[in-house]
Structure formats: C-alpha cells, structure tokens
C-alpha positions as CSV (number, residue, x, y, z in Angstrom):
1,X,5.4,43.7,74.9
2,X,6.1,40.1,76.9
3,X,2.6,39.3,75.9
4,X,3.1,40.5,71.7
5,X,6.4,38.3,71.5
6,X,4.6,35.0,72.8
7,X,1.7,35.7,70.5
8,X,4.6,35.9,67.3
9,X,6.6,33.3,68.4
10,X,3.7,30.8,68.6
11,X,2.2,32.0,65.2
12,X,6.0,31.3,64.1
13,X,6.0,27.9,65.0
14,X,2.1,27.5,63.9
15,X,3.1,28.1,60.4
16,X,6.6,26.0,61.0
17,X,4.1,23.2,62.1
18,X,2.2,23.4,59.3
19,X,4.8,23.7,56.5
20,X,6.0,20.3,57.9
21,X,2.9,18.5,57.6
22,X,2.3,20.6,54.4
23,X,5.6,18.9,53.2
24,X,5.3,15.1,54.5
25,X,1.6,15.0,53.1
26,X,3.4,16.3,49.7
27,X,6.0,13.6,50.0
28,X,3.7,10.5,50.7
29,X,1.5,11.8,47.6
30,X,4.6,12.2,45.7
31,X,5.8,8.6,46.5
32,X,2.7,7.1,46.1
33,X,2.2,8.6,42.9
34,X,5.4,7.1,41.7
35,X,5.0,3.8,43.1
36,X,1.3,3.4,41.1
37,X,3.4,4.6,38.0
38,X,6.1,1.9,38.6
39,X,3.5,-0.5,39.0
40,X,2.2,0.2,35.4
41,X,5.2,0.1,34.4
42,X,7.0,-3.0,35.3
43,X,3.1,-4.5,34.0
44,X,3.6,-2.7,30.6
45,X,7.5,-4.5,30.4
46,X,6.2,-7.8,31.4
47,X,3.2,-7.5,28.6
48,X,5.7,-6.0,26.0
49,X,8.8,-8.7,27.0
50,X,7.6,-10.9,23.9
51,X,7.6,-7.9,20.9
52,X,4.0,-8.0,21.1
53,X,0.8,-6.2,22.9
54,X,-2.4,-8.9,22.6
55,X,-5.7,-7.0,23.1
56,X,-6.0,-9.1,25.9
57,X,-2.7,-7.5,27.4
58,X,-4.2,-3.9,26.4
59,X,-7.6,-4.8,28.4
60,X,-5.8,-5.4,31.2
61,X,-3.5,-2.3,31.2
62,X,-6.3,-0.3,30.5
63,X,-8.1,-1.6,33.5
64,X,-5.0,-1.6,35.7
65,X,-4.4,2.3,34.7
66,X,-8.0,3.3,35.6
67,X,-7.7,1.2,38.9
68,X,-4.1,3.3,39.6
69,X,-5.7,6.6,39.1
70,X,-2.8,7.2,36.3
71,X,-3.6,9.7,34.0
72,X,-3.2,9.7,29.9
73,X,0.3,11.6,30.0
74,X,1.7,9.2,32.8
75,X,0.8,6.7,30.4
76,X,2.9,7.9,27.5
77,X,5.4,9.3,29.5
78,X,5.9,5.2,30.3
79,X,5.3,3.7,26.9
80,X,8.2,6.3,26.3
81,X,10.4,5.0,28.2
82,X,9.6,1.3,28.1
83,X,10.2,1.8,24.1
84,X,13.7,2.9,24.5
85,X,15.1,-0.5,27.0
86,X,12.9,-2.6,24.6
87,X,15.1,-5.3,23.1
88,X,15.4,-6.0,19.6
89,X,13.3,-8.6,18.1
90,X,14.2,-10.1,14.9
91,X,11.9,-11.4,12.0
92,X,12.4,-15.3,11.7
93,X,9.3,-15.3,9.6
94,X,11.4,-17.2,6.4
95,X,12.6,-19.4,9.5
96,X,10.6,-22.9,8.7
97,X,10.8,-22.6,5.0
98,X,14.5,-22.6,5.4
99,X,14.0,-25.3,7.7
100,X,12.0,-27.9,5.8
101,X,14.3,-27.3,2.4
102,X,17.0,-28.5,4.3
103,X,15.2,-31.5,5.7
104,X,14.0,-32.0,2.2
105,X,18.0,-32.0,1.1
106,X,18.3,-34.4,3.6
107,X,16.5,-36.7,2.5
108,X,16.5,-36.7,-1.2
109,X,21.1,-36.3,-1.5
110,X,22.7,-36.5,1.9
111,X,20.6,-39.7,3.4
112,X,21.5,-42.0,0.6
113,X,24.9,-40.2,-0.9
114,X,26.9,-40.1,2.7
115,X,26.4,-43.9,2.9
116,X,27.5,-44.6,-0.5
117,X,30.4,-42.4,-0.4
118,X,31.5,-44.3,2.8
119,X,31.1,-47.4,0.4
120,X,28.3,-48.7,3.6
121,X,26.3,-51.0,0.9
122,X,24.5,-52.7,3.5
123,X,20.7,-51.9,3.4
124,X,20.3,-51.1,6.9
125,X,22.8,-48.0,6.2
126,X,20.6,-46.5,3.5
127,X,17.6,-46.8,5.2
128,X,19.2,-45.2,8.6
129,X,20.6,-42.8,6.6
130,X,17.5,-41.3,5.5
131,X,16.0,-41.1,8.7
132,X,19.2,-39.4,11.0
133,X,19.6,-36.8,7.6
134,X,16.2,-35.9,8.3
135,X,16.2,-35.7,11.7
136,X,20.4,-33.9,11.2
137,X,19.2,-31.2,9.0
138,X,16.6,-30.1,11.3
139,X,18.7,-29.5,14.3
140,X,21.3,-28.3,12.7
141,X,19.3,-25.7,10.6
142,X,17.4,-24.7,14.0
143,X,20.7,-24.5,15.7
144,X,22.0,-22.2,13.1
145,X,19.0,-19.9,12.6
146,X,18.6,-19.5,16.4
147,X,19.5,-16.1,17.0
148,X,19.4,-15.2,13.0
149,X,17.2,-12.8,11.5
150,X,15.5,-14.8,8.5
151,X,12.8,-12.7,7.0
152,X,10.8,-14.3,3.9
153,X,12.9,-12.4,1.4
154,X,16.2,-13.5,2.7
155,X,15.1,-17.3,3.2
156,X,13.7,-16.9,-0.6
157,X,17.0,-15.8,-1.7
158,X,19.0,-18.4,0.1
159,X,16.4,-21.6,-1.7
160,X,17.2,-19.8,-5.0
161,X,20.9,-20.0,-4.5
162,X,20.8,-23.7,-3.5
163,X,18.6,-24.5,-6.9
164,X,21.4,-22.6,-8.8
165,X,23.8,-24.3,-6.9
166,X,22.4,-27.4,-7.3
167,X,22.2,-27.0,-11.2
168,X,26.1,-25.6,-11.1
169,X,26.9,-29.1,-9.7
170,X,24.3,-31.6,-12.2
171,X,26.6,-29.4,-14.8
172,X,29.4,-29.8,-13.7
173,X,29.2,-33.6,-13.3
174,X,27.6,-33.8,-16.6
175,X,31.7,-32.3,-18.0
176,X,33.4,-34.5,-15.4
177,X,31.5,-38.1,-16.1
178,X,28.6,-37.9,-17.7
179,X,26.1,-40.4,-16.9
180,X,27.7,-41.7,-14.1
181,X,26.8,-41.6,-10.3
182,X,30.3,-41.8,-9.0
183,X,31.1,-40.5,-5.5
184,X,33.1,-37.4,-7.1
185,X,29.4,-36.6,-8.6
186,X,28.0,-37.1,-4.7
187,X,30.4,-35.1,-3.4
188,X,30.5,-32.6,-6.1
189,X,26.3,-32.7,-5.3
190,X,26.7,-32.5,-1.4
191,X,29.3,-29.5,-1.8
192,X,27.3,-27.1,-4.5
193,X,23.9,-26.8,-2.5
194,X,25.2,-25.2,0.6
195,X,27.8,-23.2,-1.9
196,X,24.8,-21.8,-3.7
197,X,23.2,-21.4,-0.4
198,X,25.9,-19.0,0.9
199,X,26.1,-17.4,-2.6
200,X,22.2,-16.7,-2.5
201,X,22.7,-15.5,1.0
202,X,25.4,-12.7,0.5
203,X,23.2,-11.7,-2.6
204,X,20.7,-10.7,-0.1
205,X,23.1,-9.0,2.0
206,X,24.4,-7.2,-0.6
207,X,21.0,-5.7,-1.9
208,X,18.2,-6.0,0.7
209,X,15.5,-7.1,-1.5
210,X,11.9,-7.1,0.0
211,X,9.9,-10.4,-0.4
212,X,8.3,-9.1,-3.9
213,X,11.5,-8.1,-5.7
214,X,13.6,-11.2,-4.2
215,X,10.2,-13.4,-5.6
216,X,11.1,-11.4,-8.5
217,X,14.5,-12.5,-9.1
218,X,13.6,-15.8,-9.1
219,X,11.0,-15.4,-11.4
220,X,13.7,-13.1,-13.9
221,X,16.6,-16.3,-13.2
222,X,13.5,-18.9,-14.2
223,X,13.3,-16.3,-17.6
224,X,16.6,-16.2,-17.8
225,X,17.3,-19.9,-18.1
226,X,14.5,-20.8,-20.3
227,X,15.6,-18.0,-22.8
228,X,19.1,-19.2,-23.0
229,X,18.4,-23.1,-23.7
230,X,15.6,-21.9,-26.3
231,X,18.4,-19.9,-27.6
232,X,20.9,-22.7,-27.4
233,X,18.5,-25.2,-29.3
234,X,17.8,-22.9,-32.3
235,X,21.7,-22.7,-33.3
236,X,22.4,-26.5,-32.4
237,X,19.6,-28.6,-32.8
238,X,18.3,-31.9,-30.8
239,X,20.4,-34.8,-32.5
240,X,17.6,-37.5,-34.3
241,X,18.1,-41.4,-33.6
242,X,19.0,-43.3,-36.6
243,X,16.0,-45.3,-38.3
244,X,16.5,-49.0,-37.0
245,X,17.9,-51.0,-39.8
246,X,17.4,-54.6,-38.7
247,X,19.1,-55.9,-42.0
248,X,22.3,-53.5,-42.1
249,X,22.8,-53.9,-38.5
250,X,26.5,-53.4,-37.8
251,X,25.9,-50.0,-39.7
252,X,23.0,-49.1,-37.4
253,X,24.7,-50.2,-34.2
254,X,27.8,-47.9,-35.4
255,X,25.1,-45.0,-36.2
256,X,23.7,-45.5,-32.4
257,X,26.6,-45.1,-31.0
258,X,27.5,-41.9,-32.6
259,X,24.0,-40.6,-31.4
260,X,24.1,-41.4,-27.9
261,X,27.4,-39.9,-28.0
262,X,26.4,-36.7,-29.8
263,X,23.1,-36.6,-28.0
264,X,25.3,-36.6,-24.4
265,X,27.5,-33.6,-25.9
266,X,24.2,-31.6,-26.7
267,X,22.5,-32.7,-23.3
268,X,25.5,-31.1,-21.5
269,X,25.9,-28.4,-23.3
270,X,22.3,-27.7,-23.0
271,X,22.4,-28.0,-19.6
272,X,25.4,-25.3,-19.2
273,X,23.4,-22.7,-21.1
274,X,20.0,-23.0,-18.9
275,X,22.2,-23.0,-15.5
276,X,23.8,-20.2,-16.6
277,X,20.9,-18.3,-17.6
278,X,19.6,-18.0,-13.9
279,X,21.8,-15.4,-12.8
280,X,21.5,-13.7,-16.3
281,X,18.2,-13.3,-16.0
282,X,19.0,-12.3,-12.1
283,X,21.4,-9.8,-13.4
284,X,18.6,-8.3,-15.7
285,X,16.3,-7.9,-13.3
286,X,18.6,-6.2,-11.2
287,X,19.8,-4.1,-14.1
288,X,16.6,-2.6,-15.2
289,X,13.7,-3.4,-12.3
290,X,15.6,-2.8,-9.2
291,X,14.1,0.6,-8.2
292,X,10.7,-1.1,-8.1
293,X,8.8,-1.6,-4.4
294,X,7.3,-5.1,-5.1
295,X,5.3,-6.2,-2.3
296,X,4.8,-10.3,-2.4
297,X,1.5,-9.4,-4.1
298,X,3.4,-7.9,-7.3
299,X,5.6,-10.7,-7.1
300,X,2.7,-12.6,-7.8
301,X,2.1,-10.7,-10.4
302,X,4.9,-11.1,-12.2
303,X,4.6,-14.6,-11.9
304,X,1.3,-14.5,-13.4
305,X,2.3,-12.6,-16.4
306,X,5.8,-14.8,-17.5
307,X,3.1,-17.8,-17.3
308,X,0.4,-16.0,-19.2
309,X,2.8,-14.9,-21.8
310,X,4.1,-17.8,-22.2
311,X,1.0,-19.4,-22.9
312,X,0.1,-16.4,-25.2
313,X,3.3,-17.7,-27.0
314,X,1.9,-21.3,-27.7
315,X,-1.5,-19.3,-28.9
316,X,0.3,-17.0,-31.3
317,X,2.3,-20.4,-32.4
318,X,-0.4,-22.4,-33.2
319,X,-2.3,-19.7,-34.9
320,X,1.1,-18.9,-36.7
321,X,2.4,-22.3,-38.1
322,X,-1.5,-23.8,-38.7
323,X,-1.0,-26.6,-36.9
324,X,2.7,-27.7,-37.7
325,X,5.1,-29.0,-35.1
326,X,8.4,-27.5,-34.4
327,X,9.4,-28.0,-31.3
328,X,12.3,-25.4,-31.9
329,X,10.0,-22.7,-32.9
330,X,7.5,-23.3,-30.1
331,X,10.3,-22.7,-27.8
332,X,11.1,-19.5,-28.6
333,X,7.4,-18.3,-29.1
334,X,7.5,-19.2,-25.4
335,X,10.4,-17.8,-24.3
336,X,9.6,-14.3,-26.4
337,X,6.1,-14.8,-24.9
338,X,7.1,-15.3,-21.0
339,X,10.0,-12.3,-21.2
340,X,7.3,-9.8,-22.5
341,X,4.1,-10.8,-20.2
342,X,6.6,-10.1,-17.4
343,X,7.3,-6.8,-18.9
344,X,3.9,-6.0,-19.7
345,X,2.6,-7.0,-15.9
346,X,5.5,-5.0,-14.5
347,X,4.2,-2.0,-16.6
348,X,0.3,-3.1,-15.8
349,X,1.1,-3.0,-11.8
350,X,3.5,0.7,-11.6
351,X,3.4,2.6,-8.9
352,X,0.3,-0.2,-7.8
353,X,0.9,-2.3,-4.7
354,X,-1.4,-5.5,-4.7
355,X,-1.8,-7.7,-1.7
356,X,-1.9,-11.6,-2.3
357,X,-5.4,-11.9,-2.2
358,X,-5.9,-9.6,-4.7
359,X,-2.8,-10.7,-7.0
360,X,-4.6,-14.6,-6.2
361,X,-7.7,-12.7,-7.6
362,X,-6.4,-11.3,-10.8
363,X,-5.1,-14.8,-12.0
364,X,-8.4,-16.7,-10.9
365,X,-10.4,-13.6,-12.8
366,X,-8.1,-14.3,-16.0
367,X,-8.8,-17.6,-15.8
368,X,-12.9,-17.8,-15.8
369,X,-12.5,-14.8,-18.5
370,X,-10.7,-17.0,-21.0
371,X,-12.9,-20.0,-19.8
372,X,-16.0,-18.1,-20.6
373,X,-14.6,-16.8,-23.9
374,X,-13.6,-20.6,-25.2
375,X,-17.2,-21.8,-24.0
376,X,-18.8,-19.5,-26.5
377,X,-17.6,-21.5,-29.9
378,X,-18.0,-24.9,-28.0
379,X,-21.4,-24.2,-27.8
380,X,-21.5,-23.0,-31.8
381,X,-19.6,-25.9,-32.4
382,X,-16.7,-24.1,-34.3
383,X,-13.6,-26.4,-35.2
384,X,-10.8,-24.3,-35.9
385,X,-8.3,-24.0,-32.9
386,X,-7.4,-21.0,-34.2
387,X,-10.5,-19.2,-32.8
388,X,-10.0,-20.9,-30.1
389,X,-6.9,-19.7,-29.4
390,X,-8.0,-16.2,-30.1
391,X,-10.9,-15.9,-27.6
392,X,-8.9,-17.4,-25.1
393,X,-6.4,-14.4,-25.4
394,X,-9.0,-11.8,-25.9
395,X,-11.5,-13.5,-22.6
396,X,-8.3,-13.8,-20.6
397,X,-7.3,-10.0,-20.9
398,X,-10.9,-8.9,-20.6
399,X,-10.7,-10.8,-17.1
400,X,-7.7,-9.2,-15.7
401,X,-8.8,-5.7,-16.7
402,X,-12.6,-6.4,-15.2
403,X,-11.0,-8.0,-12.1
404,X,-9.0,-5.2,-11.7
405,X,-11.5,-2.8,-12.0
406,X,-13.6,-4.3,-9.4
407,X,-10.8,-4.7,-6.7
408,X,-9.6,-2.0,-5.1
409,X,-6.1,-1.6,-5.4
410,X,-3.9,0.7,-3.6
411,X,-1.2,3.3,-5.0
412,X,2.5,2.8,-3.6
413,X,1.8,5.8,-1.9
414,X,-0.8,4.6,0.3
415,X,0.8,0.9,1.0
416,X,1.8,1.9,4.9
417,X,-0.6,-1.1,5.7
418,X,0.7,-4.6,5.9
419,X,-0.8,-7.3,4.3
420,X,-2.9,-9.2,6.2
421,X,-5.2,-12.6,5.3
422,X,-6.4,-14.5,8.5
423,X,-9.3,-15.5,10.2
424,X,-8.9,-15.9,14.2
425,X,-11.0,-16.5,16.9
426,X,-9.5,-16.1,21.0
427,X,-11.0,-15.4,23.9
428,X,-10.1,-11.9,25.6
429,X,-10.9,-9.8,28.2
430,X,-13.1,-6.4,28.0
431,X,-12.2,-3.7,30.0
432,X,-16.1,-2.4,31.7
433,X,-15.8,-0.4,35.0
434,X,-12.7,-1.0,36.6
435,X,-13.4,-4.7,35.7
436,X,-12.3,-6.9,33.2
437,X,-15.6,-9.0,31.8
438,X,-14.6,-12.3,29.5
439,X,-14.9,-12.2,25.8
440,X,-14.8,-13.4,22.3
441,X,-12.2,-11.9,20.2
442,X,-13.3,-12.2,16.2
443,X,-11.0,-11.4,13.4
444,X,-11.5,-11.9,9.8
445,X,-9.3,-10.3,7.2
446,X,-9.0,-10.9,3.1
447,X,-6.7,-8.1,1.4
C-alpha cells in the first residue's frame, strides 16, 4: 500500500512537472510571437507615417515578414490596425498653383500700387516693391495653406473668384473715375482680388465640385460673359469717330469730344455686362449641368467644344454674309456658336469619363482632320473660302469621331481608376530569398 502511494504521488508531481514546462514553453512562444508581430508593426507605421507605401517600402516589409516567420493573417490583422491610428492626410495638390497666382498678384498690383498709395515716388521704392511683394505673397500664401486642404478643384475655384473679383473692381473704377489711376482705383484693385478670392472659396465649400465640373464653371462664367457683351453690343452699338474735318475744325474738335465721351459711357457699360456675365453663366451651369461627374478630362472637353463652336460660328458667318464685315453679327455667331459646342460636347461625352490624354487626343485628332480636309482644295486650287470653310467643319468632325473610335474610352461606371500620365525611373529593392537584391523600378503611363 506504502509502496502504491509513492508510485501516485510521484506520477502526480511528474505530470505537475510537466504542465509547468508545458506552460513556460507556451508562454516564451506566445511572447515571442508577439514581439516579431510588434516588430512588423512599428516597421509598417514607420513606412506608412508619410500617407504612402513606395514599392521599395513594400520590398522591404515583405522581406522582413518572411525573415519574422509571420504569417498572411498576422499581416492583415496589422495593416488593420495600423489603418485605424493612421492620421489624416490632406490633398495640397492645388497647393503651388494657388501659390504662384498670388506671387503673380504680387507683382503685377501690390508691388507698384502699395508704393504709390503711400505717395513713395522715389524709384528705389517701386523697384523694392516688386521684389518684397514677390517674395510677401509667397510666405504668406505658404503660411496660410500650411495645414489647408487645397485640392485642384478648390484652388481652381478660388483663381476664378479672384478673376471675377478682379473684373468687379476694373468696373467699378470704370463708374467711380473712369480713366484715371487714382489711389481709390488701387485700393479698390488691391481689395476686390482677395474679396473674389474668398467669394470663389465658399463657392467651393458650398458645392464640392470635382476638378472637371469646377474646370467647368469656369469654362460656363467665360460663356457667360462673352454672351452678355455680344448681347450688349447688338442693342447699343460701338460709337464711330467723327471724320476729321481739318477745315471746320472747331466743329470737329466739339464732335471728338462728344465721342470720347460717349465711347467711355459704352466702354463701361460694356464692361458691367461681361463682368456680370461670369457668374451667369456660373449660375447656368450649376442650374442645368450640376449632376454631371466631370473628371478633368471632360473638362477638357468642354473646353474644346465652346472653342470649336465658336470657331464653327466664324465658319457659318463667313459662309452666311459672303464675305461682309459686321463686327456685331460675328459676335453673336460666336457666342451662339461657343454656347452650343459646349452643349453638344457635354451631350457627345455622357455617361463617358475621358482622361487628359485622351481629351488632349481628341482636340489634336480634330485638328489634323480639318487640316487634312482644307489641304484637299489647296491642292485643286479652289478660291472660294466658302469651301473652305465647309471642309474645315466637315474634316474637323470626322476627326473627333475617328479619334474617338480609336481611343478607348471608359463608361462612368468603370472610372474607379485614377488618372495617371508619368513616366518614372527609381531604383528599388526586390525581395529574393529572405534578401533584398537592388533594382530598377520603370514606370511609364499615358491614359
């Protein structure tokens, strides 16, 4: 009986021996299995701390992971978790645009209009002036945009609003003293461009255009304005200069003087009508185009058909009048001509998404059709313009639709893909057999 109980109790403490270095052997694996994961995954925070995972990054996780022992769902258990402490990164991509118009501002108003506000006449001052504007707006437009997120749409929208703004204040000066450069004009100057500015800027805000609708609505403003002083000049027409009279010439000094000063009413007036057609023609395309998904590539496009129907216009003019002049009439051709190209390309490119290369493509395919087309009665020798004008219509349409048919185009329900056009050459590192071997990396991309 003694001899039974020693025999249990030792096969007792056997198995309590080896449950404890069962257990500790379990623990050490346990711990070193979570210290190779932590390892990955402080390297997979430090790769990822810009926003961005360079294939030479990847080579080197890839070799790090094999080296570890780590297996594929460790791996995505930490791209998990590293995805959810990621911070933010913001787009500054419309960044330097933004940037250089203001330095351009600089330059060409605040430089020389701060000086002669401050009535500093002295050379020295103008010249100075120039260079610290140029060297002010940069800091302070880097300063401002530091922590800012400035895609391409938004800093598209923001140098639209300082054009209109800038226009709002040549119009307003031309009302307040017209042909003067006094320094309620420079300030009047200084103070509209960063209103428009801010103006543009909440626009964007407001409706969250992509780069292709916000290139849009510039294009629509540029429509806009041309309409309205085509408009304008067909109910109040261009005054004419009086015929010198060199014998009469107290009468023709009075008649001069009653044209400059009905030609400076008209200019102004003029000028009110085509500043005020920018945000008309924003407001249209707003109104009736705002469900569209431009990408920067239909934007193009649209760009592309205003100037091609407006050149259409000058076509159907000159085949129209036979050769007469009529300034007035032309205009409107042109206007009528540039509103329905962009119609007709917005219609052309539904539910079509085209990348820059391919809009680029389209406009250079037009082109060489209606070249091509005019080349044929040059070599005939044919003198009416008339056919001239008519082939160049008909060869420029037979391009786009050939160039189209030959580029492949996606749908809008395929465009998940961003557009990319680069060519780039790096050296990286290629993951062979737990070693990392130097590379070439070669990329070459055309949408």
């Amino acid at each position: 009986m003694k001899t039974f109980f020693s025999r249990h109790l030792l096969s007792i403490l056997a198995i309590f021996v080896l449950q404890t270095v069962m257990f500790r052997t379990l623990t050490t694996a346990q711990t070193t299995d979570s210290t190779k994961t932590k390892i990955y995954l402080d390297s997979y925070r430090a790769a990822l701390s810009d926003g961005e995972l360079t294939p030479e990054e990847s080579a080197m996780l890839k070799t790090l992971q094999k080296s570890l022992g780590l297996a594929e769902l460790e791996i995505d258990s930490v791209k998990t978790a590293t995805a959810l402490h990621l911070p933010k990164m913001i787009d500054q991509s419309g960044r330097w645009p933004l940037v250089l118009q203001n330095m351009m501002f600089g330059v060409g108003l605040y430089g020389w209009a701060i000086p002669y506000v401050l009535d500093a006449d002295e050379a020295k001052w103008y010249v100075a002036g120039e260079m610290i504007s140029l060297s002010a707006a940069f800091w302070m437009t880097y300063q401002l945009t530091k922590k800012m997120e400035i895609p391409h749409a938004r800093s598209q929208m923001i140098r639209y609003g300082s054009l209109v703004g800038a226009l709002s204040g040549i119009t307003l000066n031309e009302f307040l003293e017209p042909g003067d450069y006094t320094k309620v004009n420079c300030l009047i100057m200084m103070a509209s461009i960063p209103a428009g500015a801010i103006l543009g800027d909440r626009y964007y805000q407001k409706l969250k255009p992509s780069l292709g609708q916000s290139w849009a609505m510039t294009q629509w403003g540029e429509i806009g304005a041309n309409t309205s002083r085509e408009i304008f000049t067909q109910f109040w027409a261009e005054p004419e200069p009086p015929e010198y009279d060199w014998v009469n010439w107290d009468d023709w000094e009075d008649q001069d003087k009653a044209f400059q000063r009905d030609h400076q009413n008209w200019a102004k007036y003029q000028m009110l009508f085509y500043t005020m057609g920018y945000p008309l023609g924003t407001w249209v395309e707003n109104k009736f185009f705002s469900d569209r998904q431009y990408t920067f590539g239909d934007g193009l496009m649209i760009s592309w058909g205003r100037l091609t129907g407006m050149a259409y216009g000058n076509f159907l003019y000159d085949l129209i009048s036979g050769g007469s002049n009529n300034s007035q009439t032309e205009g409107l051709f042109n206007a009528v001509g540039s509103i329905g190209g962009a119609v007709a390309m917005d219609r052309f490119i539904l539910k079509k998404d085209y990348t820059t290369g391919q809009s680029i493509l389209m406009v250079l395919g037009a082109i060489s059709g209606g070249c091509f087309a005019a080349g044929i009665p040059i070599i005939f020798e044919v003198d009416d313009s008339r056919v001239y004008d008519i082939v160049a219509i008909g060869g420029s349409l037979g391009g786009y639709y050939l160039t189209d048919r030959v580029i492949d185009v996606r749908s809008e329900a395929n465009s998940s893909l961003k557009e990319t056009n680069s060519f780039s050459i790096a050296p990286t590192l290629i993951p062979h057999k737990n070693k990392i071997l130097p590379g070439v990396h070669l990329s070459m991309t055309f949408d």
